[in-house]
N, C-alpha and C positions, 0 to 999 in steps of 0.2 A: 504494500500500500504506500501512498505518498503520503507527503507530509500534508497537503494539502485535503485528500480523503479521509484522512485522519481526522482532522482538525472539524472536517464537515461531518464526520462520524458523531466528535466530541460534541459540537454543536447540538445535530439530531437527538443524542442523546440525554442533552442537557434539557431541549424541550419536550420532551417526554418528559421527563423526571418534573421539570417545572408543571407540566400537565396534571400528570396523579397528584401529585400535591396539592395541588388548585382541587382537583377532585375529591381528594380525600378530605380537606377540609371543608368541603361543600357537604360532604356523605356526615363528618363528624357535627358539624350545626344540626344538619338536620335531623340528626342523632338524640343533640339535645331536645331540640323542638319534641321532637314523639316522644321522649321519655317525659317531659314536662306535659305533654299531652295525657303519656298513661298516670301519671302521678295525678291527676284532676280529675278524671272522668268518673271515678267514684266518688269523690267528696260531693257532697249533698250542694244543692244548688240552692243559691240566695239571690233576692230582687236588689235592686241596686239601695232600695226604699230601707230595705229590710237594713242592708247594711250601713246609711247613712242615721239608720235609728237607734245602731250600734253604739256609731260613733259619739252620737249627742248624749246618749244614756254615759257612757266612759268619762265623756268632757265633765255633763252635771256631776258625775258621783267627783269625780278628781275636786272639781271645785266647790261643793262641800262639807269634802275630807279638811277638820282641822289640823294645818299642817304647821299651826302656829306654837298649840299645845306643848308645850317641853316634855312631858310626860309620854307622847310620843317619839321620843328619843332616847336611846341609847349614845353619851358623848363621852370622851376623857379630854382631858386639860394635859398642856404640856407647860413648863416652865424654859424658855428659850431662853440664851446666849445674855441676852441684856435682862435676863430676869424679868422678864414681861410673860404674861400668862395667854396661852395661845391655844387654839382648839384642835386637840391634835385629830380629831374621827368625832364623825358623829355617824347614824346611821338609826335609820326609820326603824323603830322596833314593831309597829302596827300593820306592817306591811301584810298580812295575812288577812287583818279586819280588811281594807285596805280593798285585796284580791276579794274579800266574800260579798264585800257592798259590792264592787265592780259586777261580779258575775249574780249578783242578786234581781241588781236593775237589767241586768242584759237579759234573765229569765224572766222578767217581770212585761218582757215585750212579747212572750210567745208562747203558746199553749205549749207546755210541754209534755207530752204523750210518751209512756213505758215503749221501749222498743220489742216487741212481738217476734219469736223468731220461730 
């Protein structure tokens, strides 16, 4: 072979290679799509209404949730460098009431019926 059919060898087979690649990440997208397809097609179907009733129910319970409370808190104190008293952690200890009002008003919106099997 010359060096010249060589080279056009090298070429041909560079766009091939560039081809499948282009191909296989067209097959690998589409890969996700259908897998993101079969992961939905059994979850239960909601109205757009249903879920903006969600949302408002989440917002009211959030706002209120006394978040002013201290007694809803778990904090410790730190004493820093210049002897100044500083907050080292605080964290919601009500988080639980919190989740039960949340999900209380969300069942609050929808008949909820035993599942039958």
């Amino acid at each position: 072979m010359t060096k010249q059919e060589l080279e056009d060898k090298v070429s041909e087979l560079e766009l091939t290679l560039n081809s499948l690649e282009l191909n296989a990440k067209v097959v690998k997208d589409d890969l996700i799509v259908a897998n993101g397809q079969l992961e939905s097609i059994n979850k239960p179907k909601i109205s757009a209404y249903n879920v903006d009733q969600i949302r408002e129910t989440v917002d009211q319970v959030m706002r209120h949730f006394n978040f002013d409370d201290t007694d809803n808190y778990e904090y410790d104190f730190e004493i820093d460098y210049d002897s100044r008293i500083n907050l080292g952690s605080i964290d919601l200890e009500n988080k639980d009431e919190l989740a039960e009002a949340i999900c209380d008003g969300i069942e609050d919106l929808f008949n909820v019926i035993e599942k039958k099997d």
